[in-house]
C-alpha positions as CSV (number, residue, x, y, z in Angstrom):
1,X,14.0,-12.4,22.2
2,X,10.3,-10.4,22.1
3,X,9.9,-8.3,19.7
4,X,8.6,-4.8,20.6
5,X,6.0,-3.7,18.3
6,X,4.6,0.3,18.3
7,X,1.0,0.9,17.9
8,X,0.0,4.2,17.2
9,X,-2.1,5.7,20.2
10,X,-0.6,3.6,22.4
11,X,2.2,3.6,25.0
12,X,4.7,0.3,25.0
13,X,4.7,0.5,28.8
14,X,2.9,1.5,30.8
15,X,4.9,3.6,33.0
16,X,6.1,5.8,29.5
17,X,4.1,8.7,29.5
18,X,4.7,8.8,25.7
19,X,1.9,8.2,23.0
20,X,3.2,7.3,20.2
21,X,1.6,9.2,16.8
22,X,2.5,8.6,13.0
23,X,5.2,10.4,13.3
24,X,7.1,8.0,15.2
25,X,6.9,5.2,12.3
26,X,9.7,4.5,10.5
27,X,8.6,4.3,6.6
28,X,10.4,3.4,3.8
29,X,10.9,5.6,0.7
30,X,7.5,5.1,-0.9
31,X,5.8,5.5,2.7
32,X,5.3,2.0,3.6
33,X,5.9,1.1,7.5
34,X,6.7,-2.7,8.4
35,X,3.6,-4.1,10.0
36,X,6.0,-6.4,11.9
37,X,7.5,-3.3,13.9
38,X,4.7,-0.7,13.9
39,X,0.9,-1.0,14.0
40,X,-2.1,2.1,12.8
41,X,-4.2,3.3,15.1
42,X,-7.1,1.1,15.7
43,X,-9.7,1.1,12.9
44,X,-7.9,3.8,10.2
45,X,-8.5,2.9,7.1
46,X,-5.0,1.9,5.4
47,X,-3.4,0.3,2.5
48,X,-2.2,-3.1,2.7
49,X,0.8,-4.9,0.9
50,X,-0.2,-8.7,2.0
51,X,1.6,-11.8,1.7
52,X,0.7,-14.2,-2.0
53,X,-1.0,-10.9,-3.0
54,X,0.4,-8.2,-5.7
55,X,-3.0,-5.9,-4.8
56,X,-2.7,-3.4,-2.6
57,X,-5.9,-3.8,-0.8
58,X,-8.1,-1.0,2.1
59,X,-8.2,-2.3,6.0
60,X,-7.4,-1.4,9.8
61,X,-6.1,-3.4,12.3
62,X,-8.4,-3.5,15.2
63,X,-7.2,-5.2,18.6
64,X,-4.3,-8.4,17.7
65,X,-6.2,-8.4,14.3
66,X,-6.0,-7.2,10.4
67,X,-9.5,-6.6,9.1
68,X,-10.7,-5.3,5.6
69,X,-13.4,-6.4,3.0
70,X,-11.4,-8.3,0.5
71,X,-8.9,-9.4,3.5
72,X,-9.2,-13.0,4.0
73,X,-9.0,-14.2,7.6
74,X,-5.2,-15.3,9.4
75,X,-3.8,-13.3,5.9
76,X,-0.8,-12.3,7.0
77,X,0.5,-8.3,6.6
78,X,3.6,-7.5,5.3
79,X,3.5,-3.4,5.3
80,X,1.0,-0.6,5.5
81,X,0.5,3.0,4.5
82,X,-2.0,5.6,5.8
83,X,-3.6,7.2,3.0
84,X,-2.2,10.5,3.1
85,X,-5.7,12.1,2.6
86,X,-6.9,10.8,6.1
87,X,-6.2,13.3,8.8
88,X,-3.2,12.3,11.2
């Protein structure tokens, strides 16, 4: 079974006319989205909640990929959150 994800600024066909925006994310009560079901737009700056970490460290995902200064590479994302002082 494939697993649809939802990027933001992106369409999940290509015959939808829909865009999808933040607004479409699902967040949980403290305004964290699953990062297994829904993806930022490319390159905002976002918190991260990542796996063997209890930090919540600044990235983007970019592409198939999670970057970020203190990120170390193939980490793996659990949840994310767009700082609410960004513009949406």
């Amino acid at each position: 079974m494939e697993v649809c994800i939802i990027k933001v600024g992106r369409k999940i066909k290509e015959k939808e006319s829909k865009i999808y925006s933040y607004h479409d994310v699902k967040y949980d009560d403290d305004g964290w989205a699953d990062a297994s079901k829904y993806l930022p737009l490319d390159f905002d700056l976002v918190y991260l909640k990542a796996v063997d970490r209890k930090e919540v460290i600044r990235g983007w995902h970019c592409h198939n990929v999670w970057d970020g200064y203190k990120l170390k590479d193939k980490e793996k994302i659990l949840y994310w959150k767009k700082d609410k002082d960004e513009s949406m």
